[in-house]
N, CA, C and O atoms as a DFTB+ gen file, in Angstrom:
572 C
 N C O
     1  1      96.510      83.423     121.937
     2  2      97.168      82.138     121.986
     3  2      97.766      81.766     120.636
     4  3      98.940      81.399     120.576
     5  1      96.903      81.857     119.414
     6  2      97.377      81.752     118.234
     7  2      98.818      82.428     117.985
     8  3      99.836      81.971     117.464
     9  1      98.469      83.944     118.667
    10  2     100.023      84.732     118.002
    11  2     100.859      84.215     118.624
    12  3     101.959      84.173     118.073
    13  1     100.741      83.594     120.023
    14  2     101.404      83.582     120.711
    15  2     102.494      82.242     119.936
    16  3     103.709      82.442     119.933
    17  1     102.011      81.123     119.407
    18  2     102.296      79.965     118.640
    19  2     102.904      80.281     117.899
    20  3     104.080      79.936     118.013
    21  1     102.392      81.418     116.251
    22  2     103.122      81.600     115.481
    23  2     104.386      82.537     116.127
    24  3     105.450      82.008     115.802
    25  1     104.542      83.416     116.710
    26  2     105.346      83.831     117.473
    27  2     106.619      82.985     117.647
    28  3     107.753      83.110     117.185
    29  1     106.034      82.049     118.497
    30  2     107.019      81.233     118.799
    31  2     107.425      80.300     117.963
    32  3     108.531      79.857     118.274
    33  1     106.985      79.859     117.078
    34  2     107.484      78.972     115.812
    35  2     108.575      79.900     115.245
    36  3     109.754      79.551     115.191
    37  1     108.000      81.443     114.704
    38  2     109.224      81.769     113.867
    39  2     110.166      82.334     114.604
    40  3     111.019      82.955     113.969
    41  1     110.295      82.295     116.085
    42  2     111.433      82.575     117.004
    43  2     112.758      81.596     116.527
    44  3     113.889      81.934     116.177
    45  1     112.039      80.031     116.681
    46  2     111.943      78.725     116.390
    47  2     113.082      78.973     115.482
    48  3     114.267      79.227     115.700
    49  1     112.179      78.784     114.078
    50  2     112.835      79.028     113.095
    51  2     114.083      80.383     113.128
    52  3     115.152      80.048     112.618
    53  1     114.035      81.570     113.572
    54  2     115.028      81.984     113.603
    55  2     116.344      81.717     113.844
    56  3     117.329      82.088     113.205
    57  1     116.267      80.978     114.914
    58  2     117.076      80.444     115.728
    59  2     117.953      79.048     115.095
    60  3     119.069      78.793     115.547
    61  1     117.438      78.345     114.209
    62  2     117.167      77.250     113.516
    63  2     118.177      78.048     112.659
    64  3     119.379      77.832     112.808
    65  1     117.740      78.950     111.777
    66  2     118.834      79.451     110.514
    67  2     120.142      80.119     111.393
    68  3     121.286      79.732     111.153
    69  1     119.872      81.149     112.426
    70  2     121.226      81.404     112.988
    71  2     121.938      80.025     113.105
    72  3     122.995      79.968     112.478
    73  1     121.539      78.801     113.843
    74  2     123.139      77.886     113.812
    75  2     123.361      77.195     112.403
    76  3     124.344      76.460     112.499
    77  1     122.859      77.161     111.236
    78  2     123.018      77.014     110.231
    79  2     123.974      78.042     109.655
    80  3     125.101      77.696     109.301
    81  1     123.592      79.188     109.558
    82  2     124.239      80.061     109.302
    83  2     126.049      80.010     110.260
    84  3     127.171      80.163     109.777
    85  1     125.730      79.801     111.357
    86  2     127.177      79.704     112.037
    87  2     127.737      78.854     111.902
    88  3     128.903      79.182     112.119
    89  1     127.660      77.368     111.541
    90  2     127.831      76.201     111.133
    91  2     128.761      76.439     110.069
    92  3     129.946      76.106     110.053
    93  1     127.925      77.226     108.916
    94  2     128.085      77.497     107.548
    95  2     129.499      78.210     107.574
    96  3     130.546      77.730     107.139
    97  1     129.350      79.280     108.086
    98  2     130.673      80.253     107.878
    99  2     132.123      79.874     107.979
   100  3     132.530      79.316     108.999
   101  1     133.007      80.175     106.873
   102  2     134.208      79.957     107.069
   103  2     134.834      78.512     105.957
   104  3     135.930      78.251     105.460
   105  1     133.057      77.637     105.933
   106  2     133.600      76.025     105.543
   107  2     132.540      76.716     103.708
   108  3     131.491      76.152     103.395
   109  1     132.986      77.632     103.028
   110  2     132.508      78.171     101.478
   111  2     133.883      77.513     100.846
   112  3     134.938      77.504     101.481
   113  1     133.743      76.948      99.479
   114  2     135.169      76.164      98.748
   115  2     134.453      76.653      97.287
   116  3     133.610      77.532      97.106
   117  1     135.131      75.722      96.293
   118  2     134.510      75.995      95.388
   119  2     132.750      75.394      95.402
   120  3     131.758      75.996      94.990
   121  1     132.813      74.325      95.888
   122  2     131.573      73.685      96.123
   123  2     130.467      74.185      97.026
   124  3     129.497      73.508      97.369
   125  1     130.751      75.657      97.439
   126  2     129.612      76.108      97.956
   127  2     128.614      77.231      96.870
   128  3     129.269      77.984      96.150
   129  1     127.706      77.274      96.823
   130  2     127.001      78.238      95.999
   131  2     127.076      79.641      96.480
   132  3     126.350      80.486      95.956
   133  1     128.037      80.012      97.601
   134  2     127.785      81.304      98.269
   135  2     128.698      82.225      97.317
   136  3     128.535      83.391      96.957
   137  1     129.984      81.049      96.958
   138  2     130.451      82.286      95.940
   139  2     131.854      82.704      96.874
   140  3     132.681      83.521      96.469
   141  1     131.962      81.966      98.234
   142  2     133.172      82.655      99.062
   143  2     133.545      81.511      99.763
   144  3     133.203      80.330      99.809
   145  1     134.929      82.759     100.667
   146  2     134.935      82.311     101.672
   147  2     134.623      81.769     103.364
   148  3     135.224      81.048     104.161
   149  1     133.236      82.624     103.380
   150  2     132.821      83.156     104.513
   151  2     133.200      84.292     105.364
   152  3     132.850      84.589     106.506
   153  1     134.003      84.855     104.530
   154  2     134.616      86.420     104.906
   155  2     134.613      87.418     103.836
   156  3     134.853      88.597     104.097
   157  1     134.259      86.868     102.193
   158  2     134.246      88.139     101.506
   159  2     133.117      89.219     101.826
   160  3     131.922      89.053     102.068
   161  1     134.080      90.670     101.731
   162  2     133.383      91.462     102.091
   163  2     133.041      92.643     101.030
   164  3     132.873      93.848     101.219
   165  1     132.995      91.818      99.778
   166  2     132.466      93.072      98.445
   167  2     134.027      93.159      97.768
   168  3     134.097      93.605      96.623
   169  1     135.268      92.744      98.447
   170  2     136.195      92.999      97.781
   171  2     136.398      92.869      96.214
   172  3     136.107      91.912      95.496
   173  1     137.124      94.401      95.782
   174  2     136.759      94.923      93.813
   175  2     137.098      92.876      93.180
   176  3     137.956      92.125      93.644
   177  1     136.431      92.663      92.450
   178  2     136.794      91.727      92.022
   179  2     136.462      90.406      92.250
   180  3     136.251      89.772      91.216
   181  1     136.300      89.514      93.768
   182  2     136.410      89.002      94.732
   183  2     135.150      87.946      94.019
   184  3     135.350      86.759      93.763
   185  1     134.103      88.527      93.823
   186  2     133.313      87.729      93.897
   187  2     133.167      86.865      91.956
   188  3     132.582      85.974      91.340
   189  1     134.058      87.834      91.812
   190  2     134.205      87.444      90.460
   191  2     134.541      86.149      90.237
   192  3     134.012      85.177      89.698
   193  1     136.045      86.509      91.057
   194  2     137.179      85.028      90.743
   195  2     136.529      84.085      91.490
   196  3     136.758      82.921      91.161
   197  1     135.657      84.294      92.558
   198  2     134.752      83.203      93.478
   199  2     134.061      82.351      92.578
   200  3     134.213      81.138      92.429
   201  1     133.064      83.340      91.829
   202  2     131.841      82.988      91.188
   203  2     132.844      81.594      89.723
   204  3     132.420      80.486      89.396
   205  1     134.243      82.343      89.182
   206  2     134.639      81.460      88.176
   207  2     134.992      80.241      88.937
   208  3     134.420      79.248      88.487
   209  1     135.834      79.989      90.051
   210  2     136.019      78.911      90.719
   211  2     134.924      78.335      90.552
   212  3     134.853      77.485      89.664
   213  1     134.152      78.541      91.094
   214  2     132.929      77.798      91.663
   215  2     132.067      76.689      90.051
   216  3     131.667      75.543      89.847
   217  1     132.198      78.015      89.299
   218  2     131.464      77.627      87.715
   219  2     132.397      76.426      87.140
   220  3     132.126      75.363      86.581
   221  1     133.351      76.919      87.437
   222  2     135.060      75.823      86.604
   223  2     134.857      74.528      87.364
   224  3     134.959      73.468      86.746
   225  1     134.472      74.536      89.140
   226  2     134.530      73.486      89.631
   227  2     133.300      72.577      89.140
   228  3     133.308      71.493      88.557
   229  1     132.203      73.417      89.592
   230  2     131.143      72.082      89.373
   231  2     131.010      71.987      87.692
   232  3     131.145      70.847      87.249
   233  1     130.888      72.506      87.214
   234  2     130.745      72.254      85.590
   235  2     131.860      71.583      85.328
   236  3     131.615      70.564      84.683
   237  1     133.368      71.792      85.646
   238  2     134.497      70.888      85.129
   239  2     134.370      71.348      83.361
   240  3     134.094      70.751      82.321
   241  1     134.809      72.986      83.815
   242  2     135.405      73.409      82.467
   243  2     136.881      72.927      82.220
   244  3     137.751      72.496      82.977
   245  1     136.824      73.185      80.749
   246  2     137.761      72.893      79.825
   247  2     138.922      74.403      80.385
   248  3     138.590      75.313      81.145
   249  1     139.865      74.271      79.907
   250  2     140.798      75.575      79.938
   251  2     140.197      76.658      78.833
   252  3     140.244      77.880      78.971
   253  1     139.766      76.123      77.988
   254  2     139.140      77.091      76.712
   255  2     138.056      77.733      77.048
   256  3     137.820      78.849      76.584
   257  1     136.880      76.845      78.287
   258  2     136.263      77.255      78.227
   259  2     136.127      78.329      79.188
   260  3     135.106      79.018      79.179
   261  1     137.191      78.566      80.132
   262  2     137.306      78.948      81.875
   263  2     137.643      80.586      81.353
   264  3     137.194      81.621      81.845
   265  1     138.678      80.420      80.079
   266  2     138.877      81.800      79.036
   267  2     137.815      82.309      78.753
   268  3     137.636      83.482      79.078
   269  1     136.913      81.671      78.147
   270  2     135.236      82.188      77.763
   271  2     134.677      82.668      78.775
   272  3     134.344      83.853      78.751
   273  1     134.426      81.841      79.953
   274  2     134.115      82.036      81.035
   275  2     134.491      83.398      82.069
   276  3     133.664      84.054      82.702
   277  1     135.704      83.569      82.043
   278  2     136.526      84.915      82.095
   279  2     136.060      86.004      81.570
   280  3     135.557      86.928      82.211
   281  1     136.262      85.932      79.868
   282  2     135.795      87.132      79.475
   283  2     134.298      87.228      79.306
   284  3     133.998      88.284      78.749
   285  1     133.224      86.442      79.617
   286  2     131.639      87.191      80.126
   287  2     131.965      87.815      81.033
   288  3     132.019      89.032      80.858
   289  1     132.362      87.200      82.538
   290  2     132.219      87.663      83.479
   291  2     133.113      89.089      83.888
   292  3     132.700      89.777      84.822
   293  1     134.301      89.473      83.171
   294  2     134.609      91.231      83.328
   295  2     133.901      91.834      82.053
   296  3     134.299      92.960      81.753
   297  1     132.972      91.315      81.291
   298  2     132.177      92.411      80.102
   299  2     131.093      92.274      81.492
   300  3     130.789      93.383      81.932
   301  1     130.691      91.513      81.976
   302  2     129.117      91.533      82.571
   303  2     129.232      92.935      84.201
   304  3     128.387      93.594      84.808
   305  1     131.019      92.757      84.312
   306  2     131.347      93.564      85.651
   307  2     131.722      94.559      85.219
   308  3     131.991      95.291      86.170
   309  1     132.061      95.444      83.525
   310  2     131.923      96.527      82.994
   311  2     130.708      97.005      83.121
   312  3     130.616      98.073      83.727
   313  1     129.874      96.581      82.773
   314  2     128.029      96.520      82.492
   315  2     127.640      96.720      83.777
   316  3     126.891      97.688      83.909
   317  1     127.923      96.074      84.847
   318  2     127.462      96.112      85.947
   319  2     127.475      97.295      86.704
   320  3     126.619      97.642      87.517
   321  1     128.876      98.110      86.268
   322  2     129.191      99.016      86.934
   323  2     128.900     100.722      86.384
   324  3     129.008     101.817      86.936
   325  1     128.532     100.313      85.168
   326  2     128.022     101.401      84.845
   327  2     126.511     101.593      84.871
   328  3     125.931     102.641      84.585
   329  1     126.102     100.762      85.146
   330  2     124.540     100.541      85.547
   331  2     124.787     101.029      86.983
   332  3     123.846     101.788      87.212
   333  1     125.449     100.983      87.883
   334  2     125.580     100.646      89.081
   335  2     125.867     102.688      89.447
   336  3     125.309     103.483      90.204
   337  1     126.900     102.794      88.532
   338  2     126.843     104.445      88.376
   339  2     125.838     105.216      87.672
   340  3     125.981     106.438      87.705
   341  1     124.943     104.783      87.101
   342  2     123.811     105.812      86.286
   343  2     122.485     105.677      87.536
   344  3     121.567     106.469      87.751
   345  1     122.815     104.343      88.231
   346  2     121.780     104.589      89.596
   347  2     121.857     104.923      90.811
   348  3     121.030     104.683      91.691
   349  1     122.929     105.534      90.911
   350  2     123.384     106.307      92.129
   351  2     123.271     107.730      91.288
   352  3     122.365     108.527      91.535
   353  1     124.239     107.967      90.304
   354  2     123.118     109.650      89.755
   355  2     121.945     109.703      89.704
   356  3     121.485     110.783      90.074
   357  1     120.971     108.681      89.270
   358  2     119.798     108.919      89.278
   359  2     119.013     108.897      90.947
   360  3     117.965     109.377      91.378
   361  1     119.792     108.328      91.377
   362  2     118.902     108.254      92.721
   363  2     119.459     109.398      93.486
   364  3     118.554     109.861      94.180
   365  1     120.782     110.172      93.679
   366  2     121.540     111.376      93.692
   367  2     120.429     112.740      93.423
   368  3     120.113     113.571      94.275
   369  1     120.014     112.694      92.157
   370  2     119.318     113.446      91.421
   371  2     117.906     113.539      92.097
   372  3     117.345     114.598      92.381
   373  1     117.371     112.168      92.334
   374  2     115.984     112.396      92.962
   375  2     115.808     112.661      94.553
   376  3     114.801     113.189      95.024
   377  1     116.829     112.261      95.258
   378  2     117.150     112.619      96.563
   379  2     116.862     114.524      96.662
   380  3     116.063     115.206      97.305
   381  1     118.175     114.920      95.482
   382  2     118.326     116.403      96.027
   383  2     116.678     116.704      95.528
   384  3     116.003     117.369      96.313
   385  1     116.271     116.409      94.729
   386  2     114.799     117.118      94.527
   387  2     113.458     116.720      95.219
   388  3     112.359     117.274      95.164
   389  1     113.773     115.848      95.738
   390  2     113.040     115.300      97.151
   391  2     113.176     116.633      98.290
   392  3     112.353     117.406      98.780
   393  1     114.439     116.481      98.403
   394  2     115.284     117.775      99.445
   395  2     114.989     118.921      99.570
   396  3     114.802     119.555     100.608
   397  1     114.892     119.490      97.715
   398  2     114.232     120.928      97.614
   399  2     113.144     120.895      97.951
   400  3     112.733     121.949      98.435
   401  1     112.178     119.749      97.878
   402  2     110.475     120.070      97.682
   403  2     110.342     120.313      99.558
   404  3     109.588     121.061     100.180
   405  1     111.259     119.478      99.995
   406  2     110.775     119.743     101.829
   407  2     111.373     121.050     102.606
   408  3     110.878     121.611     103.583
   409  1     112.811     121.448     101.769
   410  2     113.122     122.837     102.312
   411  2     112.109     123.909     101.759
   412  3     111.879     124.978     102.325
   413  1     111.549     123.499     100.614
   414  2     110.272     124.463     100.381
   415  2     109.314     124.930     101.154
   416  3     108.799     126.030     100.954
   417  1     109.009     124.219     102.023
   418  2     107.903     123.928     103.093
   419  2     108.624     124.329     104.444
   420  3     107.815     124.106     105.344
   421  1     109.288     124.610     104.737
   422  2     110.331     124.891     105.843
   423  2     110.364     126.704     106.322
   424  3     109.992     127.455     105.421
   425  1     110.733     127.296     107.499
   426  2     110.816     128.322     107.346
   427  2     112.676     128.365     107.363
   428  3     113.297     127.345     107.066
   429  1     112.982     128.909     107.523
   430  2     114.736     129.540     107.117
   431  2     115.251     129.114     108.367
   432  3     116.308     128.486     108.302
   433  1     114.518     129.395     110.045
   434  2     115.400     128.504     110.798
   435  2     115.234     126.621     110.441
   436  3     116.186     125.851     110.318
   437  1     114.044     126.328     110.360
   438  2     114.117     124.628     110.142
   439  2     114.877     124.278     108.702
   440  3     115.180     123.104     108.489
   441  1     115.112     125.062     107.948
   442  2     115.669     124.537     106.696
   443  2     117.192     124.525     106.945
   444  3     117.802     123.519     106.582
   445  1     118.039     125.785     107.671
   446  2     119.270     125.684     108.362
   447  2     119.269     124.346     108.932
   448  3     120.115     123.511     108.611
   449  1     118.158     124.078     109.932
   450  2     118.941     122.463     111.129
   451  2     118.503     121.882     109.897
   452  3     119.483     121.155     109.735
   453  1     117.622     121.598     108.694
   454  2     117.329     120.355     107.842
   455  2     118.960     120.279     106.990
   456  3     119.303     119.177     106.564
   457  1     119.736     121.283     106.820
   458  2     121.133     121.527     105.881
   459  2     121.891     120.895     107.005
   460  3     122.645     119.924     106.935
   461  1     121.582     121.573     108.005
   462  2     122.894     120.677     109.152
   463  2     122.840     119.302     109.418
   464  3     123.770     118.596     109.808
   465  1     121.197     118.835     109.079
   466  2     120.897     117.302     109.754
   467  2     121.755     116.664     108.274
   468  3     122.756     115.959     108.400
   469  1     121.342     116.935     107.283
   470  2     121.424     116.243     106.052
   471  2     123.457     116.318     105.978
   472  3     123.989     115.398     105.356
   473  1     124.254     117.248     106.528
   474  2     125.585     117.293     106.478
   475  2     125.714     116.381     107.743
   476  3     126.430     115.469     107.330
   477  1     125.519     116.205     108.616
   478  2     125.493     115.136     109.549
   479  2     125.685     113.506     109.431
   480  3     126.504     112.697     109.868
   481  1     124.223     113.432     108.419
   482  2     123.839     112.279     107.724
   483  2     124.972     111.860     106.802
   484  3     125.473     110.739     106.718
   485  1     125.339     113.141     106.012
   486  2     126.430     112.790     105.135
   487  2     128.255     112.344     105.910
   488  3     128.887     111.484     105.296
   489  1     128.577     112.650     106.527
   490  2     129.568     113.064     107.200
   491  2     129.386     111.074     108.378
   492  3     130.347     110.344     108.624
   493  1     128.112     110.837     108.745
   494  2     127.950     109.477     109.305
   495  2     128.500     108.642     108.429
   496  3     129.484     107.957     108.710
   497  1     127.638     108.620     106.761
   498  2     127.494     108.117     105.597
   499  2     129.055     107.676     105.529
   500  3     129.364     106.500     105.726
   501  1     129.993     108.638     105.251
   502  2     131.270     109.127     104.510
   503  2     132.146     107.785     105.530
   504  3     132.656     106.802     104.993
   505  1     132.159     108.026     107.018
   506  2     133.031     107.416     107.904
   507  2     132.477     105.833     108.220
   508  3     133.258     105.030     108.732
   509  1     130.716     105.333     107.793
   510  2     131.178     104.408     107.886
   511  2     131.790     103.726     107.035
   512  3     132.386     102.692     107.334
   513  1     131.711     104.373     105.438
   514  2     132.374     103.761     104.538
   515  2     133.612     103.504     104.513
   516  3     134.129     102.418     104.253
   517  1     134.364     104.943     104.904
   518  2     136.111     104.647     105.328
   519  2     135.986     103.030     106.416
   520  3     136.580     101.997     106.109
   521  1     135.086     103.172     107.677
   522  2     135.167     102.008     108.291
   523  2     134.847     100.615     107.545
   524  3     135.538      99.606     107.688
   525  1     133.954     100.683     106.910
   526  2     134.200      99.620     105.800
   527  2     135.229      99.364     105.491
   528  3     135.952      98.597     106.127
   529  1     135.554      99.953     104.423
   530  2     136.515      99.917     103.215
   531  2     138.458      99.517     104.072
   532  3     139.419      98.813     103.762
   533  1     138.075     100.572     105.315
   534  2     139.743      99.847     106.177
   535  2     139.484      98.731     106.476
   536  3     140.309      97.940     106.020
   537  1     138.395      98.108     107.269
   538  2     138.307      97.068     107.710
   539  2     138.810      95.975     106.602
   540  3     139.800      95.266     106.781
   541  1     138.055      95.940     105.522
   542  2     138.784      94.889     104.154
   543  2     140.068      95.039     104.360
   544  3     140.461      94.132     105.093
   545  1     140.637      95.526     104.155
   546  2     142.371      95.763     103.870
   547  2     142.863      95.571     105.224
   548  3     143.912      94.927     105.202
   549  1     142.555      95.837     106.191
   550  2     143.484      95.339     107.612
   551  2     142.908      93.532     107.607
   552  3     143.596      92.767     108.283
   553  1     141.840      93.010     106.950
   554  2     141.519      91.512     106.601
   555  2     142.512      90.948     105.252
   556  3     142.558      89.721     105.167
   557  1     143.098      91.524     104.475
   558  2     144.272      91.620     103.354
   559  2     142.755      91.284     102.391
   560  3     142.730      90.336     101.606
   561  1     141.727      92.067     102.564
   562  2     140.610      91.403     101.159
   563  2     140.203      93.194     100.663
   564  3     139.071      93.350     100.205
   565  1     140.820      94.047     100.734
   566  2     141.164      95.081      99.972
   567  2     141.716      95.709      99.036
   568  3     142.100      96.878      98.995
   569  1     141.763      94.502      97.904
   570  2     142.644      94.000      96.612
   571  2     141.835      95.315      95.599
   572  3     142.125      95.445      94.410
């Protein structure tokens, strides 16, 4: 009976944030903290010029300061991105040696289907990203 309660409370609550959430979408300005429009989708840049709107609006920067403001935020999206590339090699790096330690353990037919599953995986990987990445640009947010 108990689970049955909490159960149903955080159904409750689920349900509660979905129409919030649908409510929400679409009505992001500068005055929202989300940073958008309710459609950015990672576009290069996007959340940048969001994030300065947003800082310029509620703070009610100066022009001098919106310049300042500017140049943190592409040193912080230099920084970001090379952090962002040393952890995809590093996680790249520990994947394939993850990979070796289980084809180790494998005989020569299961390590063949483990090469075919893992080109599979990759090849899923690859197309949904193209599906990503078109989808932005047929939305014109592929800047």
């Amino acid at each position: 009976m108990k689970k049955a309660l909490v159960m149903g409370f955080a159904l409750a609550l689920l349900a509660q944030i979905c129409v919030v959430a649908m409510a929400h979408e679409g009505k992001c300005g500068p005055d929202c903290g989300c940073y958008g429009d309710g459609k950015n989708k990672g576009g290069k840049g996007d959340w940048q010029e969001k994030r300065m709107e947003h800082l310029s609006y509620k703070l009610d920067l100066s022009t001098d300061q919106k310049a300042k403001l500017e140049a943190i935020l592409k040193d912080d999206a230099a920084t970001m991105k090379t952090s962002m590339e040393k952890m995809q090699a590093d996680m790249k790096a520990r994947q394939d040696a993850v990979n070796a330690k289980i084809k180790a353990i494998l005989t020569p037919d299961q390590a063949k289907k483990f090469d075919e599953m893992q080109k599979e995986r990759a090849e899923k990987m690859e197309k949904k990203m193209k599906e990503h990445h078109h989808g932005d640009e047929e939305e014109g947010e592929g800047k």
